[in-house]
N, C-alpha and C positions, 0 to 999 in steps of 0.2 A: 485587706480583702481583695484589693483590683492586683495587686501585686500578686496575690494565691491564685488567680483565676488566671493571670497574663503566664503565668508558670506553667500552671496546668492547659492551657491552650496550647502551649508553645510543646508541652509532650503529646499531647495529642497530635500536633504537627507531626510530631518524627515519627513518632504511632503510626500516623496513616500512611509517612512516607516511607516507611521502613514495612510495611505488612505490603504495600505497593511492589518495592522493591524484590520482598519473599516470594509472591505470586509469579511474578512478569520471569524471575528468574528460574523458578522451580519447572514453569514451564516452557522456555525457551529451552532448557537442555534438554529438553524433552522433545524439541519439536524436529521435524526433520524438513529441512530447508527441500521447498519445490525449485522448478522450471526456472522460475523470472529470480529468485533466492541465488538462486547457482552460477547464473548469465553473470551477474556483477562477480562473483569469484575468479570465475573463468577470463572475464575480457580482463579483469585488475591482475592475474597473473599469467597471462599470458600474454598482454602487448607491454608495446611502451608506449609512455605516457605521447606522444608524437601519433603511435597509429591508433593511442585512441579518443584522442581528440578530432580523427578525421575519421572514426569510426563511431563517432556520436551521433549522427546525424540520422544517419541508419537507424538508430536505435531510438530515437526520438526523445530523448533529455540531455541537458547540460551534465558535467559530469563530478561534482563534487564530491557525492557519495564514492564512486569508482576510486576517483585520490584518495579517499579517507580511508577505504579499503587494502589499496595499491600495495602501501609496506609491510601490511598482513601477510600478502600474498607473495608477493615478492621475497619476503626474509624466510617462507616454508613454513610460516607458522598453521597449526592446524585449523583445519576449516570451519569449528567450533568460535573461533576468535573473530568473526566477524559475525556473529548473534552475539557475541557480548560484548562488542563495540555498540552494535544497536542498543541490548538493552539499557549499558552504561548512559546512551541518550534519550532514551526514555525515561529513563528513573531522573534526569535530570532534569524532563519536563514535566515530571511530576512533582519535582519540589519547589521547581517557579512556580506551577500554579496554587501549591499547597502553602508557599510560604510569601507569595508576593500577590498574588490574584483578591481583587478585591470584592472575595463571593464568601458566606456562609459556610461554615464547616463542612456541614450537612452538601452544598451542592458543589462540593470541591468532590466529597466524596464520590457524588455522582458521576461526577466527569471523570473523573482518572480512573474507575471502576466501570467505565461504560465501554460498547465492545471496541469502538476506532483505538482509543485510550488506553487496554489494558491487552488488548490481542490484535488486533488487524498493525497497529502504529508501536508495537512493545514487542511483539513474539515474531513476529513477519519481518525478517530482516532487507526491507525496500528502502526509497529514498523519502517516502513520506512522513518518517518520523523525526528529517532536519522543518520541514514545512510546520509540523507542532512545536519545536523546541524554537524555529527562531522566530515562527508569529508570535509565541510567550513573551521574547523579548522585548521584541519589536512593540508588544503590547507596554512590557515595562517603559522602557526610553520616551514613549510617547507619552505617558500619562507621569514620567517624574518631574518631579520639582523643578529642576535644571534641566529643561528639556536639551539634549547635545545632538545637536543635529547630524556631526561626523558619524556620530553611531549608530544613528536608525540609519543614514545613507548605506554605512558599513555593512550591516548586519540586511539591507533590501540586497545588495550588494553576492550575498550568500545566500540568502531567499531567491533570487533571480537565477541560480547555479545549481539550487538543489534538484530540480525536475521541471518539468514544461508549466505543471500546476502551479509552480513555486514565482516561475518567470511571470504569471501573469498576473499573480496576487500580487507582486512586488510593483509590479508596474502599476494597476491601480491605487495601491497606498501612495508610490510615493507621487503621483500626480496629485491625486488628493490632498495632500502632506503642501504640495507645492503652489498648488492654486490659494490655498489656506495662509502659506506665508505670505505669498503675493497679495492679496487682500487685504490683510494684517498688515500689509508694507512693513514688511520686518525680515526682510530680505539680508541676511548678516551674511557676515564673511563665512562664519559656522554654517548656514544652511548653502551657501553656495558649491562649501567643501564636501555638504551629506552628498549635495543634486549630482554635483561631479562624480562620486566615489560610486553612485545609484547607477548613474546613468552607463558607469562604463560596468557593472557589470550586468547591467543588462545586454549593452551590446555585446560581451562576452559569451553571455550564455546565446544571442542568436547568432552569433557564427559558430556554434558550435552545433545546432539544431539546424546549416544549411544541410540539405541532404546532399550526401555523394553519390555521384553517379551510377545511374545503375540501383539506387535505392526503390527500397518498394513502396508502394503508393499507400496513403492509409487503408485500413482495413474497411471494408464494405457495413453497414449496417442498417436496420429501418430507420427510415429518418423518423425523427423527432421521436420515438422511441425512450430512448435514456431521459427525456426532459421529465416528464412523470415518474418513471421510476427512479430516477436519480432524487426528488422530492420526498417522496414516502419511503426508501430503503435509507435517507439519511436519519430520518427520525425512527425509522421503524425497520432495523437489519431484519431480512430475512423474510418479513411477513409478506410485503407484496408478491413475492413469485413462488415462493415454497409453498406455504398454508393454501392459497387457492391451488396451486397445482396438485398437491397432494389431495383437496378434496373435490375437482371436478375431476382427474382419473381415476381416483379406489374407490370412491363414494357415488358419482354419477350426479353430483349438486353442482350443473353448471349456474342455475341463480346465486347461490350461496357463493361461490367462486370469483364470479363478476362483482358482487355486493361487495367481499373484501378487498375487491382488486381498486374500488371505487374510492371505499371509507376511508381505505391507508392513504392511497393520494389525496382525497379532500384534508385527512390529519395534516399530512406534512406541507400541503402548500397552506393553509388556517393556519399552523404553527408560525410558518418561516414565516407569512407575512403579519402574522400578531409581532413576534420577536421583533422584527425588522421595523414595524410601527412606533415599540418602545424605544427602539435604539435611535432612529429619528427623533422621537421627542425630546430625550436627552443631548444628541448630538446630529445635529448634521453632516459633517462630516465624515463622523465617524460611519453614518448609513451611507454614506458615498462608498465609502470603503468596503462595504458592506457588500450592498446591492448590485456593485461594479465585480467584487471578486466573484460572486455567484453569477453575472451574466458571463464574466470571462469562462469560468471552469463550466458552465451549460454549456457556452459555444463549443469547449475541447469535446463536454460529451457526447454533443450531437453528431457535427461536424468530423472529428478525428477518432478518438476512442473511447467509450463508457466502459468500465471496469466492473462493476455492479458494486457491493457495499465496501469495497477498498478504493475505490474514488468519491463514490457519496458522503464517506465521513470524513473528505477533506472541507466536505459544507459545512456541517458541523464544526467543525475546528474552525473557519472562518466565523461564524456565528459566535460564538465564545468569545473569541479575540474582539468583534464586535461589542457584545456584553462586556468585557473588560475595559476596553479603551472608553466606552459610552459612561461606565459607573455606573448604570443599570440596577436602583436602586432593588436589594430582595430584605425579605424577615431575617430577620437572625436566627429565629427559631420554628419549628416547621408549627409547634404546637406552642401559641400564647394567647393573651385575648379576644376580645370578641374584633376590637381594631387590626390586628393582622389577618385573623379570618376573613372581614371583610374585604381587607387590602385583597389578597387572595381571588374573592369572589370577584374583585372587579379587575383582573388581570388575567382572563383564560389561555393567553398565550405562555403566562410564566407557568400554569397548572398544567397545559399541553406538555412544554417541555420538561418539565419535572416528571412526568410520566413515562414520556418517551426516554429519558433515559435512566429511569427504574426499568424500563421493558430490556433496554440495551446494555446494562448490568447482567442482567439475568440469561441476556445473549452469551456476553462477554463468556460468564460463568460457566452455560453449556461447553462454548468454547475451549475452554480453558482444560474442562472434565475433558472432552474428546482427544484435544491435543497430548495429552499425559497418559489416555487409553488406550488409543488407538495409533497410527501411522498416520502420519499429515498427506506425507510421499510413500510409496514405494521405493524409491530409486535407494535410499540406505540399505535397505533387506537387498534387494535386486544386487547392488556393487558387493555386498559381504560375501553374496551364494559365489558373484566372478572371482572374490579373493581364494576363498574356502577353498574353488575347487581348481585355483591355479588358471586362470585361463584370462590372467592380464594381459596375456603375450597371443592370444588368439584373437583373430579380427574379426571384431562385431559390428556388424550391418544395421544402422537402426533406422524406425521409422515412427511419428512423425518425428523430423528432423530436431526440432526444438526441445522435445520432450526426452530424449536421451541423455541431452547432456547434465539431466541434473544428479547422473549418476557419476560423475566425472570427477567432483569435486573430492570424491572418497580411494577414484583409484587413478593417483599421481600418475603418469606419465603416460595414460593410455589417451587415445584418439577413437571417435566413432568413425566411422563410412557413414555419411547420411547421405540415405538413397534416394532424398530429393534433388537435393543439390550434385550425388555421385563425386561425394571428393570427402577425406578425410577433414575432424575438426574438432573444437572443442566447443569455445561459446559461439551466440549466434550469427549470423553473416549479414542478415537483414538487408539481403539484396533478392534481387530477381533469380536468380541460380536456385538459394534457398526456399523461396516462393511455393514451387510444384511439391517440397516434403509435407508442408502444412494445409494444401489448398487440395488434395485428396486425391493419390492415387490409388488406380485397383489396385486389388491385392494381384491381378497375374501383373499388372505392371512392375508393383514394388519385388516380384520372386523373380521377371526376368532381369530386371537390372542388377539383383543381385547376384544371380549363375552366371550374368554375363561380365561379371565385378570378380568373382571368386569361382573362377571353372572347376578349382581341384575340388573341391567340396569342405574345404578347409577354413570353416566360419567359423559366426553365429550370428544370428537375426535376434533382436528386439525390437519388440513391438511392445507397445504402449496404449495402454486404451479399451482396444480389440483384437482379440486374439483372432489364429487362422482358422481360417473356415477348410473343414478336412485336413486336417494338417499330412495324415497319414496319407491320404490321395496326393497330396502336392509333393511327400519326400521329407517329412518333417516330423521330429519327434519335439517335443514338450518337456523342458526340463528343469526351467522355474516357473511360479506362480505366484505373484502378489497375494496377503491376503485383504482383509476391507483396510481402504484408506480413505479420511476425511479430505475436503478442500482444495485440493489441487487435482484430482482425477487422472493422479499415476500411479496407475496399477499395469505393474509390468510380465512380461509372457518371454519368457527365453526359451527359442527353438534350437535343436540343432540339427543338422544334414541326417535322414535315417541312414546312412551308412558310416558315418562317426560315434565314435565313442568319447564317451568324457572322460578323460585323465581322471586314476583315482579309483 
């Protein structure tokens, strides 16, 4: 009988890992790579590994993903092959935690079906899906038997490399990790080897995040702003800013508005700090780990950047690894006696989270429907209309800067004019030059730099975003149109000169 049951668990393992696998891929080939998706193709095939490790800095992450991409890019392979390098690392953080995570069937299912999980960290080809695959590890090595210290060093070592989030979670594990063995006086030759292997590459990833010259300053935002919303959009994607905005503008319920704006932040800071009080009782430690990664990643999103729910469920993902490493005792079962029920009743934090992400399933889910529906991007329609009708070989003016080039990756060998910066290019420059394409100019400014860029009248202008205002007054005909796109808000507008015709 334990033998029938360890058999049959162990299919349901591949069960989940394998219907995991069906989703995440069915829709990534579906999905069409934005803005920040495209920059890593661009800068991985178009430097070398020299200019762009001095072109990191700019960019503001270390650059592991970029190498991992590099020989995609480099050998001409099609730009498809770097969404399923991604999801190949996704599905592979869905089997650490499905076949090594020491949680419940039931809330394994939750998590790899929840939205960070199964679309934002699975279908979105970014750097934050090495931050899920190597905190999985990092969770394993720490909690095995033979704890090998060479290998958590290793493996913080490439957590430190993945992204700036990645360098700081590394940094408070493995101080944590180090105070621990010092305390323990168990200071071995192996944890000397992890501290060194840790340490250097953390100093690798921060000389790779000095900025260069001329780089641009972080981005401007309300202070302390993200601290709240980064709380309730990690437990709760999408409800804090959408649902009240949708119903204090079409409805006129500014109380009703405020009320949700209120409830979702009291959810998710109640949750974190229930979660976070379990993970203490069980381990110390381990809430150092904890509490330390979520003060570091609030300082980036105060301080430097907030992303909105593609940085927030990098909380999430700390939280879990918390729960993992801590052994964070749960039921087996969602439905058994009256003794789990009760357990249950006296843990509101474990019934928060269980909630929050049946809600963030159900996110993922919409997701997942739109993705496969709809247009993520523009920019794939937008490059097919330039192949269609021949005019890779005509120069196109675009505006904002950053937002063109995620049509780049579809048509080899062309370059934008971006009339920010006024100089041809592919990925982004993340200097001062670049600055003025994204920071807003008029529109007579963006039309004179570009008659005074292209006198013969021998373009094209794209525009991104917002289209021209009188186009016929200005000299401008209309001659593509995005239709509705989710998520990335490229929806593209190709003008050309009223005195040109389009080949064809």
């Amino acid at each position: 009988m334990g033998l029938s049951r360890q058999l049959a668990g162990r299919a349901f393992d591949f069960l989940l890992v394998g219907t995991y696998a069906a989703v995440v891929l069915l829709v990534a080939l579906r999905h069409e790579p934005w803005r920040d998706e495209a920059d890593v193709w661009l800068a991985a095939r178009d430097m070398t590994p020299a200019q762009l490790f001095r072109w990191l800095g700019g960019a503001g992450t270390p650059g592991l993903w970029y190498l991992m991409v590099m020989p995609l890019a480099k050998l001409g392979l099609p730009y498809v092959s770097m969404t399923l390098l991604h999801v190949v690392l996704a599905i592979a953080a869905c089997g650490l935690l499905v076949f090594a995570a020491p949680f419940p069937r039931w809330f394994k299912c939750l998590v790899a079906f929840s939205y960070p999980f199964c679309f934002q960290y699975a279908v979105v080809a970014r750097t934050y899906v090495l931050d899920v695959l190597l905190l999985w590890l990092i969770a394993m090595a720490l909690t095995a038997r033979n704890r090998r210290m060479w290998v958590v060093g290793l493996l913080l070592f490439l957590l430190a490399n993945a992204n700036t989030h990645g360098l700081f979670i590394a940094a408070v594990i493995g101080l944590v990790v180090a105070i621990e063995r010092v305390r323990e006086r168990n200071v071995s030759a192996d944890a000397i080897a992890g501290a060194v292997i840790a340490m250097i590459g953390g100093g690798l990833a921060v000389v790779q995040l000095l900025p260069p010259p001329g780089a641009v300053p972080p981005p401007t935002q309300l202070p302390w702003t993200p601290l709240d919303s980064a709380l309730s959009q990690c437990f709760l994607p999408y409800i804090p800013i959408h649902l009240p905005t949708l119903i204090r503008y079409l409805h006129g319920h500014q109380r009703v508005a405020e009320a949700i704006f209120v409830a979702a932040r009291c959810f998710g800071a109640l949750t974190f700090l229930g979660v976070l009080y379990a993970i203490g009782h069980r381990s110390w430690p381990t809430f150092a780990m904890v509490a330390g990664s979520w003060v570091a990643l609030m300082w980036i999103f105060v301080f430097h950047w907030y992303g909105g729910e593609r940085h927030a469920g990098l909380l999430l993902v700390v939280l879990v690894f918390g729960l993992w490493v801590s052994g964070w005792p749960w039921p087996a079962r969602l439905q058994k006696p009256a003794g789990i029920a009760r357990d249950w009743v006296r843990s509101p934090a474990r019934v928060a989270l269980t909630a929050s992400l049946c809600y963030a399933c159900a996110v993922a889910a919409l997701f997942c429907y739109l993705d496969v529906r709809f247009a993520y991007s523009g920019a794939k329609t937008a490059a097919r209309f330039i192949q269609n009708h021949s005019l890779q070989s005509v120069p196109i003016a675009s505006y904002p800067d950053d937002y063109g080039e995620a049509l780049l990756p579809y048509l080899p060998g062309v370059q934008l004019w971006d009339i920010g910066r006024k100089d041809y290019g592919t990925y982004t420059t993340w200097n001062k030059r670049w600055l003025p394409g994204v920071d807003g100019l008029s529109q007579d400014e963006v039309l004179a730099r570009v008659r005074r860029q292209f006198p013969s009248g021998h373009y094209l202008l794209l525009l991104s975003g917002t289209p021209l205002r009188n186009p016929q007054q200005t000299g401008y005909k209309l001659v593509f149109q995005n239709g509705y796109v989710i998520g990335s808000g490229e929806v593209y507008y190709l003008y050309e000169p009223s005195e040109r015709a389009l080949p064809g």
